[in-house]
C-alpha positions in Angstrom: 128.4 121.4 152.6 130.7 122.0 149.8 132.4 125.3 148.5 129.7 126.4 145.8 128.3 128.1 149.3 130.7 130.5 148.7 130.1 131.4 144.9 127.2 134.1 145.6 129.9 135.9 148.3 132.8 136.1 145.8 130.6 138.2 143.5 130.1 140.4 146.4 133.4 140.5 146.7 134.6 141.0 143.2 132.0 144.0 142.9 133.9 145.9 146.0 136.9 145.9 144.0 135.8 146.3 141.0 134.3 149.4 142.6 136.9 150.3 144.3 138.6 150.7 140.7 136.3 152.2 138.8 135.8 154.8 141.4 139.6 156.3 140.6 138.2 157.4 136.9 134.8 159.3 137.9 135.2 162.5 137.4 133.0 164.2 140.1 134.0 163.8 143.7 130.5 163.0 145.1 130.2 160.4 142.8 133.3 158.6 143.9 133.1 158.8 147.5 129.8 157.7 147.3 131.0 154.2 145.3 134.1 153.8 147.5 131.3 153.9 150.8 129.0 151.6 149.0 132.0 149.3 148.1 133.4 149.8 151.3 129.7 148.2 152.9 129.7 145.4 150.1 133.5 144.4 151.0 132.6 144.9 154.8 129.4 142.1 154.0 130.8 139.5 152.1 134.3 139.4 153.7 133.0 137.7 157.0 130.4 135.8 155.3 133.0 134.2 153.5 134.9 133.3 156.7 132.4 131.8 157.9 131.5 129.5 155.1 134.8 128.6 155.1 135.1 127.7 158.6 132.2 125.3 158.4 133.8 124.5 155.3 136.9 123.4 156.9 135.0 122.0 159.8 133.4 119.6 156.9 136.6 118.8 155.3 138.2 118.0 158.5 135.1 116.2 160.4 133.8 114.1 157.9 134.5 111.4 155.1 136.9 113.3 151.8 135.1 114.6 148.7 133.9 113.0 146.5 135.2 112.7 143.4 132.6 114.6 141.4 133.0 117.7 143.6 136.7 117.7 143.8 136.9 120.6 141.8 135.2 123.1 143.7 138.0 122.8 146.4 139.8 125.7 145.0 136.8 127.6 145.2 137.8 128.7 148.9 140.8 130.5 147.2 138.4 133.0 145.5 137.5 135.3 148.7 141.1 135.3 150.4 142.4 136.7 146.9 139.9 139.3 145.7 139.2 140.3 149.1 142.9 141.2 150.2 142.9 142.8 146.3 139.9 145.4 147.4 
């Protein structure tokens, strides 16, 4: 288990907010209320899905041997969801 688990859930993630944005410059009311719901139900999927890959993340991390060195990188990957989702 590493953190590229998470890489499909920070999409989701990024799209809430950049929803959530984009919804402030529609003109017609309808229209945004129905992007800040879908955004809303986007931000209200990913955000615990993420949690959870990063607890078994952790878990990983804490359980078993260090990474290696060729997947050292993706490490900061966990930093991705706690950012964009406290942003949307």
């Amino acid at each position: 288990m590493t953190a590229i688990y998470l890489i499909p859930i920070v999409s989701v993630v990024m799209v809430s907010a950049s929803g959530g944005l984009v919804a402030t410059v529609l003109p017609d009311p309808q229209d945004r209320l129905r992007t800040l719901i879908i955004c809303f139900v986007l931000w209200g999927i990913g955000t615990p899905l993420s949690w959870m890959i990063k607890t078994l993340y952790f878990l990983r991390l804490t359980v078993h041997e260090p990474l290696s060195r060729e997947v050292i990188v993706s490490a900061l990957l966990p930093i991705g969801p706690l950012g964009i989702s406290a942003f949307s």
